[in-house]
TORMI-651582 format. One record per residue (C-alpha): x, y, z. Coordinates in steps of 0.2 Angstrom, whole numbers, padded with zeros to 4 digits, always signed. Layout:
<rs>
XYZ;...
</rs>
This chain:
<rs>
+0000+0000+0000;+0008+0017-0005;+0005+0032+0004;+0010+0050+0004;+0027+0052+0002;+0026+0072+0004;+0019+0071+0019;+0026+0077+0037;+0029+0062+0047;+0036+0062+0063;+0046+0046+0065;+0036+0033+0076;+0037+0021+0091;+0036+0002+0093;+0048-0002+0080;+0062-0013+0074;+0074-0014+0060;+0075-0029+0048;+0084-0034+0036;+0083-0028+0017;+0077-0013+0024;+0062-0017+0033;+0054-0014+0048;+0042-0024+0058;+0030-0013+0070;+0024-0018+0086;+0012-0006+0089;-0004-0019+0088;-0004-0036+0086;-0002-0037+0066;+0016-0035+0069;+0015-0030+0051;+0033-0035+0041;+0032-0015+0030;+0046-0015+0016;+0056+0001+0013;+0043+0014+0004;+0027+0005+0006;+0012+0007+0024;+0008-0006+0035;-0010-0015+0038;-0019+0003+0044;-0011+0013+0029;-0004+0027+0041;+0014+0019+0048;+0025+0023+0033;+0043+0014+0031;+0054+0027+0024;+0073+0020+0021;+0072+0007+0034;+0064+0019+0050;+0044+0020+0052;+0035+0037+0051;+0018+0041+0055;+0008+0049+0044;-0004+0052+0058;+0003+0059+0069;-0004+0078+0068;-0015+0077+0053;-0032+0076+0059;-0046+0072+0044;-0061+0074+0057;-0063+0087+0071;-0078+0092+0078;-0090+0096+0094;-0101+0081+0099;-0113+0077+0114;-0103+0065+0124;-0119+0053+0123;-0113+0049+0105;-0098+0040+0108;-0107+0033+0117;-0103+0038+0135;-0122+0037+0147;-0113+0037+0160;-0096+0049+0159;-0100+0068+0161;-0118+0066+0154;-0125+0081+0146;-0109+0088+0142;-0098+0090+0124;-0082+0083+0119;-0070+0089+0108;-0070+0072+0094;-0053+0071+0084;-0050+0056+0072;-0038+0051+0057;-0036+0041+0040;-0032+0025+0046;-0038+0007+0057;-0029-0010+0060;-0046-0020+0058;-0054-0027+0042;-0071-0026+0047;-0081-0029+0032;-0096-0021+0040;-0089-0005+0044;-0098+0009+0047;-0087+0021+0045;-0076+0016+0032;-0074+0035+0024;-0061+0037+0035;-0056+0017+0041;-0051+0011+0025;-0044+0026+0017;-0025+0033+0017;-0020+0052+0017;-0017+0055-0004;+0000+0062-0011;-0010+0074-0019;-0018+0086-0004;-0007+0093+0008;-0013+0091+0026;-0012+0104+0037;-0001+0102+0054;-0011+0103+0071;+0000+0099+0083;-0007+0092+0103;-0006+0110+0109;-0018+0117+0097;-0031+0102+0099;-0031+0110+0119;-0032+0126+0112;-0049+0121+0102;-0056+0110+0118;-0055+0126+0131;-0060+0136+0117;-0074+0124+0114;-0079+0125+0131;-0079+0106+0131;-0074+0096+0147;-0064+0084+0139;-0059+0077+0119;-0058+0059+0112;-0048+0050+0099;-0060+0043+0088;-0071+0041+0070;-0057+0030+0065;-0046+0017+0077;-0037+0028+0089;-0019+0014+0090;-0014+0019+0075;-0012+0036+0080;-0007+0031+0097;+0008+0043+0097;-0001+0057+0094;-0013+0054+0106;-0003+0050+0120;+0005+0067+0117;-0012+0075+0117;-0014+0064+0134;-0001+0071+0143;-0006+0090+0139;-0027+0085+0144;-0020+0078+0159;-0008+0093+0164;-0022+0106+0159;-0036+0097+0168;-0044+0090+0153;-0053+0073+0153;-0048+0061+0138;-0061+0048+0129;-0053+0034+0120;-0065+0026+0106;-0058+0011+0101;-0058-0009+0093;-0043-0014+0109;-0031-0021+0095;-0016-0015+0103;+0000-0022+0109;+0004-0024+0127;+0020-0010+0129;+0009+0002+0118;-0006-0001+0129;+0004+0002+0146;+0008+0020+0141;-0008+0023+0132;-0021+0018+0144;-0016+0027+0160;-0019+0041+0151;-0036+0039+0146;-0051+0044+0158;-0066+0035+0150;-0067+0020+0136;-0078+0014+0126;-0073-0002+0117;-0079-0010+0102;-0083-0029+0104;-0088-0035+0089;-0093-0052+0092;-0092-0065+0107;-0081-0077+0096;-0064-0080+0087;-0074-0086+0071;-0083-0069+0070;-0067-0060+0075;-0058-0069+0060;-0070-0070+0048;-0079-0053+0049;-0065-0043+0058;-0047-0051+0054;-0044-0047+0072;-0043-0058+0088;-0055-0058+0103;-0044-0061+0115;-0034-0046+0111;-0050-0036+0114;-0055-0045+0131;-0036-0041+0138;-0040-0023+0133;-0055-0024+0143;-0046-0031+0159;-0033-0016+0159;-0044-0004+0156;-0054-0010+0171;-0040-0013+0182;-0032+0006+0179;-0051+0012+0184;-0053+0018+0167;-0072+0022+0167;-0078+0008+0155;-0091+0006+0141;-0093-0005+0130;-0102-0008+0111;-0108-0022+0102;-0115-0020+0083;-0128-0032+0080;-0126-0040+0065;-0141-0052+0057;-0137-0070+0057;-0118-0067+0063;-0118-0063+0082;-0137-0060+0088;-0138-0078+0092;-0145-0078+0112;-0131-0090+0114;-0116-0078+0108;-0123-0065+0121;-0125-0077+0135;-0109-0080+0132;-0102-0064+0135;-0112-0060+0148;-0104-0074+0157;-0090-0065+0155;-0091-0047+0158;-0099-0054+0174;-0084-0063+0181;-0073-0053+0174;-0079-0035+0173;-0096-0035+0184;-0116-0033+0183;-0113-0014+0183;-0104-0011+0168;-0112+0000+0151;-0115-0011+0139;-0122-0004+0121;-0130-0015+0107;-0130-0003+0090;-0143-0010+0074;-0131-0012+0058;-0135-0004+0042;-0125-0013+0027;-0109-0002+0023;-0093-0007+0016;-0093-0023+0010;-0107-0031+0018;-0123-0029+0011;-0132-0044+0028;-0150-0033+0029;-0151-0021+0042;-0154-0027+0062;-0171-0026+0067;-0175-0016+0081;-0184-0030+0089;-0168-0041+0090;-0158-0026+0101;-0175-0025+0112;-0174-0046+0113;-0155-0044+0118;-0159-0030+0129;-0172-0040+0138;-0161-0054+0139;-0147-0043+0149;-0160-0039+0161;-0165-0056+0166;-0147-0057+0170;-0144-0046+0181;-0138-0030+0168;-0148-0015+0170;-0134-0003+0162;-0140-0007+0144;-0144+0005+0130;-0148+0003+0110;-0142+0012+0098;-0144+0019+0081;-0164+0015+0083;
</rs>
């Protein structure tokens, strides 16, 4: 995959030389093998004569002013707005994916981008009059240096940071990233390997060890599940993970079920709002009363 040789690109982290030129990342668990010139999985780490750039890192495609309730958060500073900042780029092959616009696409050779770097993001949250800002639209690790920059300065300037995220991302990347982060909502996509792997090219388990860090750093946590027609509404599949976020996470914790449209390459008929009011009910008759649908 090529990308945008005339581009500023800060040289990145999680790295190491190979031979020929090459450079293996270790930002996510892809561990992508990226050959002198070319981008790995995502389309925004760039090997430029054997050392890794990111093409992300201050180039923001997507900044806006959003009700906190759309990320979704119910439960973290309701009623207020976050500053939303998001880039080209994801390390997920979702072929549902709803917001592919920005997921699936690399920045082009042909535009120049123009810089905002971490200090100016602040400058826009205060001058926003927004309590906090999250990385988001597109899958925040692949940008993960520029948003732990970003972190820092929320942190130091007493702004609250929103991580909107798959959890496909390595453990050393994860130890720097998550303490950083105030509140979380995670994407899990489907309570199985075989949906991971077939509709994702991603691993669950990766996901659920997210999940436990975020939880044991006191990250406020919540978490979304699109429902998908035929592929992960089975009763079974949520019982599943309800089992789990029960043992591992507890009764209390947010969890969203979001209707699919088709987008991208899937084109499964859209999720009946009666399937997310038969999962919700479901969740209640075990014991979970933070539930709530979306996209109804």
């Amino acid at each position: 995959m090529e990308s945008a040789e005339n581009l500023a690109a800060p040289p990145a982290r999680w790295w190491a030389a190979e031979q020929d030129c090459s450079v293996r990342c270790g930002l996510c668990p892809r561990a992508c093998r990226i050959p002198a010139g070319k981008a790995g999985y995502c389309g925004v780490r760039i090997n430029r004569d054997g050392r890794l750039f990111s093409l992300a890192y201050g180039h923001p495609v997507s900044i806006a002013v959003d009700p906190i309730e759309k990320k979704p958060l119910n439960r973290f500073l309701p009623g207020t707005k976050v500053l939303s900042l998001g880039t080209f780029g994801c390390n997920l092959g979702c072929v549902f994916c709803q917001n592919y616009t920005l997921s699936r696409q690399c920045y082009p050779p042909s535009r120049q981008w123009p810089f905002v770097p971490p200090e100016e993001i602040l400058r826009l949250t205060k001058r926003e009059n927004c309590p906090s800002l999250a990385f988001t639209y597109n899958e925040p690790t692949v940008f993960a240096e520029y948003a732990i920059d970003i972190a820092r300065l929320a942190r130091n300037e007493g702004v609250k940071t929103v991580l909107v995220s798959n959890g496909m991302i390595s453990p050393g990347p994860a130890d720097e990233f998550f303490p950083l982060i105030d509140a979380a909502n995670i994407d899990m996509k489907g309570f199985s390997e075989a949906f991971y792997e077939e509709m994702c090219g991603g691993s669950l388990a990766v996901v659920l060890d997210s999940l436990l860090k975020l939880k044991k750093l006191g990250v406020h946590l919540e978490i979304t599940t699109l429902v998908i027609p035929g592929k992960n509404d089975a009763d079974e599949m949520t019982n599943n993970w309800l089992d789990w976020v029960g043992e591992n996470l507890g009764r209390e914790t947010v969890l969203h079920f979001s209707a699919y449209f088709p987008a991208w390459r899937c084109r499964i008929p859209a999720t009946p709002a009666e399937t997310l009011y038969r999962i919700r009910n479901l969740c209640r008759s075990r014991g979970f009363d933070n539930i709530y649908l979306g996209n109804i």
